[in-house]
MARKEGU-45585 format. One line per field, with one value per residue: residue in one letter; x, y, z of N, C-alpha, C, CB in turn. Coordinates in steps of 0.02 Angstrom, whole numbers, always signed. Glycine has a CB too. Example, Ala and Ser with C-alpha at 12.3 -4.5 7.8 and 13.67 -1.06 7.14 Angstrom:
2
r = c(A;S) .
nX = c(+660;+642) .
nY = c(-284;-112) .
nZ = c(+390;+354) .
caX = c(+615;+684) .
caY = c(-225;-53) .
caZ = c(+390;+357) .
cX = c(+660;+645) .
cY = c(-165;+2) .
cZ = c(+390;+394) .
cbX = c(+565;+704) .
cbY = c(-224;-30) .
cbZ = c(+452;+286) .
This chain:
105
r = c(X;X;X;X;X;X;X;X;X;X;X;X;X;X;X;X;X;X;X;X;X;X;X;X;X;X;X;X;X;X;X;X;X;X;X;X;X;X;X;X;X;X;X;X;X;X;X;X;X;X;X;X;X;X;X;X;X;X;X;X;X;X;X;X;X;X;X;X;X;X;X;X;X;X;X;X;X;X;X;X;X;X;X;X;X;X;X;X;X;X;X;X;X;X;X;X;X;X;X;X;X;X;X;X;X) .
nX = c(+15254;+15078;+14965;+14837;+14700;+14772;+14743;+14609;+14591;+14483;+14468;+14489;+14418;+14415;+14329;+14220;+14201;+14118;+13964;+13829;+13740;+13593;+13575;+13476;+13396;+13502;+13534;+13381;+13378;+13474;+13424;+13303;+13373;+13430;+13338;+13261;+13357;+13389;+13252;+13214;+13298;+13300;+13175;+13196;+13285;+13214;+13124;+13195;+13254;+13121;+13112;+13202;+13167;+13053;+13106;+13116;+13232;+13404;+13515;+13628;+13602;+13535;+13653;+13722;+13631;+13620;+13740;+13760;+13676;+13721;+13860;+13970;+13927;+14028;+14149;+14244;+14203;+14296;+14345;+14250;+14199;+14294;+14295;+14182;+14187;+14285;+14215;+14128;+14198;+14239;+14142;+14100;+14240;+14272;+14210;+14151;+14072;+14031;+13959;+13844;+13781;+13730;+13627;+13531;+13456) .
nY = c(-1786;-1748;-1637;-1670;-1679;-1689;-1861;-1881;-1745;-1617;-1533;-1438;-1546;-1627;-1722;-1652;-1651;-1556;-1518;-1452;-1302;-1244;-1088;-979;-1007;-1031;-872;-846;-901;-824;-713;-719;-736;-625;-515;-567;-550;-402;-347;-378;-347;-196;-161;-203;-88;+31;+18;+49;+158;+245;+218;+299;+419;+451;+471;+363;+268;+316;+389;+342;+204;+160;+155;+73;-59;-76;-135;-240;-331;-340;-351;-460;-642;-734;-697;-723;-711;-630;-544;-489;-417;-347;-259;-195;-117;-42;+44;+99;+193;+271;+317;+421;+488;+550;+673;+710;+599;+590;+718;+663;+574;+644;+717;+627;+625) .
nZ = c(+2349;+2349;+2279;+2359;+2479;+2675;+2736;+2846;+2862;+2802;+2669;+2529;+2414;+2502;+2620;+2746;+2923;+2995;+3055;+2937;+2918;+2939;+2852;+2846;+2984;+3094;+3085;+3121;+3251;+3303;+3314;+3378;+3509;+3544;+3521;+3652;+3750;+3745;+3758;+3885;+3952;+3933;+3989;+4137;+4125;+4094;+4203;+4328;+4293;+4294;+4440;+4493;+4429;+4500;+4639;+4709;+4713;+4753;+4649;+4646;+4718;+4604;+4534;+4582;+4589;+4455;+4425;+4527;+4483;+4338;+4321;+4241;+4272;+4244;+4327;+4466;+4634;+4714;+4606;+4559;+4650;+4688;+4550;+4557;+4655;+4594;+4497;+4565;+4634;+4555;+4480;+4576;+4600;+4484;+4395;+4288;+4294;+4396;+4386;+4302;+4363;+4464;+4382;+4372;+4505) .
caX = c(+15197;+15040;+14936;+14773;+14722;+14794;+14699;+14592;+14571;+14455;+14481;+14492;+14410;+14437;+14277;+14210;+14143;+14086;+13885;+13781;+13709;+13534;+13584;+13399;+13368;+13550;+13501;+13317;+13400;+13513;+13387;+13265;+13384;+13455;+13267;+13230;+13391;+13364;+13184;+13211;+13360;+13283;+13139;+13221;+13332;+13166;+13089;+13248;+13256;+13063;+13114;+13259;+13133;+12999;+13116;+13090;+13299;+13441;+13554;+13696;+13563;+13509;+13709;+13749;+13599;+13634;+13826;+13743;+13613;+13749;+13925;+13974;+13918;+14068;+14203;+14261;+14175;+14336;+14361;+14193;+14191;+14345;+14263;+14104;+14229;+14317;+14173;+14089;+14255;+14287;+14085;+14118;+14294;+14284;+14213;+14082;+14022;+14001;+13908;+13791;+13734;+13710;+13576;+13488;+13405) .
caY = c(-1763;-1745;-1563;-1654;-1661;-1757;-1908;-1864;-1681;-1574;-1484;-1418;-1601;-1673;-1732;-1607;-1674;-1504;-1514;-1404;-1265;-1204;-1006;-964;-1061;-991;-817;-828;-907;-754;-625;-736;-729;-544;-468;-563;-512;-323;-339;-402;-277;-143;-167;-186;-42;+69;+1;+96;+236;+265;+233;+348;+465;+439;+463;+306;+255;+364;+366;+301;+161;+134;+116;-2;-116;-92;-165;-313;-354;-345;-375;-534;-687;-781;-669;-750;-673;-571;-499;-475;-363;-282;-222;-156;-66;+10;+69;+146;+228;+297;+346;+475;+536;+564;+743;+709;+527;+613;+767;+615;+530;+702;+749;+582;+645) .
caZ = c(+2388;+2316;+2305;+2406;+2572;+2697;+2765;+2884;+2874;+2785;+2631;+2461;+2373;+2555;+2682;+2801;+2968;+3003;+3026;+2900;+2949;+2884;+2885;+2905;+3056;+3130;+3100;+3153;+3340;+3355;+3325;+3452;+3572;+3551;+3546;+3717;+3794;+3721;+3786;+3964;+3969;+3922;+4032;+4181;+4142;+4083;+4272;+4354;+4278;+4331;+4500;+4510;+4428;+4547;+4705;+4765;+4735;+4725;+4562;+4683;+4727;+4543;+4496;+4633;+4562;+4402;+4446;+4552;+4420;+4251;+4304;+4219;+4319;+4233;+4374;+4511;+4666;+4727;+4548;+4532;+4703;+4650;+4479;+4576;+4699;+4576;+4452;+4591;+4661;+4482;+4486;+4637;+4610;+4421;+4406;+4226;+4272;+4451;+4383;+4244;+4440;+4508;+4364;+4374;+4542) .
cX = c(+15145;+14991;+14840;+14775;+14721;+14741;+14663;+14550;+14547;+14482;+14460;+14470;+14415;+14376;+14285;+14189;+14110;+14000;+13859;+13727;+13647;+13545;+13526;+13394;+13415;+13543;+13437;+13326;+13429;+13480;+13338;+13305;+13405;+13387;+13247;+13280;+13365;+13299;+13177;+13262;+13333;+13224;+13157;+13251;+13265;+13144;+13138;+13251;+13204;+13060;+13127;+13211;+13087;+13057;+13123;+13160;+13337;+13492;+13620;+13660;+13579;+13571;+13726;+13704;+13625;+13709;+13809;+13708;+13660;+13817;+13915;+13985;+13965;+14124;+14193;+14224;+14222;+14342;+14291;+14169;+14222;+14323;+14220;+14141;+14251;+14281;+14127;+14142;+14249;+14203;+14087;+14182;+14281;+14220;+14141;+14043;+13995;+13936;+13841;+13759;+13721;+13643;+13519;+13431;+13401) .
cY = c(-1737;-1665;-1585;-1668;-1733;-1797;-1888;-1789;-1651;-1523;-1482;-1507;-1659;-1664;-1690;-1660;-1628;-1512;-1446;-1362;-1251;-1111;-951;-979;-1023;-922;-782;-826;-865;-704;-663;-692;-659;-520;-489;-537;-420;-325;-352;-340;-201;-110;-159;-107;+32;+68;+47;+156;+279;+292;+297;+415;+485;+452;+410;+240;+296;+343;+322;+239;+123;+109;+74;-51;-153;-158;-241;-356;-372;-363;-447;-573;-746;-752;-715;-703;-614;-517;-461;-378;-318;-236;-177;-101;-23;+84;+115;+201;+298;+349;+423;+515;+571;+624;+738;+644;+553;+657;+717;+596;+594;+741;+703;+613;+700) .
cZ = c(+2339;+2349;+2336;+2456;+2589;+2718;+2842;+2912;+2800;+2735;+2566;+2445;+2436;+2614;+2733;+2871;+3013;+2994;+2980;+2935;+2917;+2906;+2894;+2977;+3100;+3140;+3130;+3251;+3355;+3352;+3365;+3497;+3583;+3570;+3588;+3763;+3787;+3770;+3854;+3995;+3963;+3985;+4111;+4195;+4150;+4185;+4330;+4367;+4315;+4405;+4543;+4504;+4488;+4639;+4744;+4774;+4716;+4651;+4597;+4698;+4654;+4524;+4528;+4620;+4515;+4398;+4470;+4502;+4349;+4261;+4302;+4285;+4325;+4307;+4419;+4571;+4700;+4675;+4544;+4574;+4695;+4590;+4511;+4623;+4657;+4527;+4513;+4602;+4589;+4473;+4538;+4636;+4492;+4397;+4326;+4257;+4342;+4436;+4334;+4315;+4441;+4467;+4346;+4438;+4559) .
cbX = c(+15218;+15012;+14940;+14718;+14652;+14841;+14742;+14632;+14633;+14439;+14535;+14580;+14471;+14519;+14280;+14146;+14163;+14119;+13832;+13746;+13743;+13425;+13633;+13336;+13385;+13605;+13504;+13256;+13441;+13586;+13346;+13268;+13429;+13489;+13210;+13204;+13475;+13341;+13138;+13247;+13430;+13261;+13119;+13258;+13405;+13107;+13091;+13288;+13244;+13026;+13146;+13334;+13105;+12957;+13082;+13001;+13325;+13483;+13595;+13733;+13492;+13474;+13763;+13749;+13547;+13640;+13875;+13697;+13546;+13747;+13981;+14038;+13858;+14097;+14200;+14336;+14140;+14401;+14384;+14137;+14201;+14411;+14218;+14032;+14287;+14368;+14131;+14050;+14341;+14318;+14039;+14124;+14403;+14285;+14318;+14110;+14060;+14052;+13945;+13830;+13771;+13782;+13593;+13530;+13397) .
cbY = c(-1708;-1819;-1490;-1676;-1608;-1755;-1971;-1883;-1640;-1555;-1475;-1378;-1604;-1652;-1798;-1546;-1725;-1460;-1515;-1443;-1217;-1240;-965;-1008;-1166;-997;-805;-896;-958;-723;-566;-823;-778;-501;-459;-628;-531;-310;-380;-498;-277;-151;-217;-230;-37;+31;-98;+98;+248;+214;+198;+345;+456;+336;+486;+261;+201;+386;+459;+339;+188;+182;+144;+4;-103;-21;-113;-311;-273;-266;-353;-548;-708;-781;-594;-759;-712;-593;-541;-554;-375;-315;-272;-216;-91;-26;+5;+123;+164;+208;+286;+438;+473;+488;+793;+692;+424;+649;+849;+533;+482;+758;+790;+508;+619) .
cbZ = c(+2438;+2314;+2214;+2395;+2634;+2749;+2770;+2899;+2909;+2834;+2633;+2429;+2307;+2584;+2714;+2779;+3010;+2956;+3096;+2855;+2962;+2910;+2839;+2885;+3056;+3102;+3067;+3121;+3369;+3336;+3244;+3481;+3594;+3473;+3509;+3740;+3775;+3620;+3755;+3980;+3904;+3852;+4016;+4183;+4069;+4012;+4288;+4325;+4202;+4330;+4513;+4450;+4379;+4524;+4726;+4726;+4721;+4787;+4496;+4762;+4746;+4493;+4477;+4723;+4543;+4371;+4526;+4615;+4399;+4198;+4354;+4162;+4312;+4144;+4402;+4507;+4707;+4742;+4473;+4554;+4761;+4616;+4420;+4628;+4739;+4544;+4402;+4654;+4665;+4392;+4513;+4703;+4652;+4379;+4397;+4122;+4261;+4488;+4340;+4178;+4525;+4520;+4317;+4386;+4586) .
């Protein structure tokens, strides 16, 4: 047995068929896309907050958006309901994340 690579696969002195990356180009697309998520996210969340400030939804409102608006869209729609059930549940019985809603309004 010989110490190169086998036929077919990729290695040490042995053909990639891996495409080439330019690692400019790869890094410029993930900070696009991060600073428009960040920026749309933020925005929204900034637009919220205002509200909540302003009276015009309650913090129990604002977290039940927030929940509709961000839990992952990959969940199945039962899991999804279950998650939002339980994060609110846990919002109301849990005695600090209760008193964090309670000094939003």
């Amino acid at each position: 047995m010989s110490g190169g690579p086998i036929d077919g696969i990729g290695g040490v002195g042995g053909a990639s068929s891996a495409p080439e990356l330019d690692a400019a180009d790869a890094a410029s697309a993930v900070d696009a896309t991060a600073a428009t998520e960040a920026t749309t996210g933020a925005g929204a969340l900034d637009a919220l907050a205002a509200a909540v400030e302003a009276g015009a939804v309650s913090p129990q409102q604002a977290l039940e958006q927030l929940l509709d608006e961000r839990l992952a869209a990959d969940l199945e729609p039962a899991d999804r309901a279950e998650l939002r059930a339980m994060i609110l549940e846990l919002a109301e019985a849990d005695p600090y994340l209760a008193g964090l809603l309670g000094r939003l309004g």
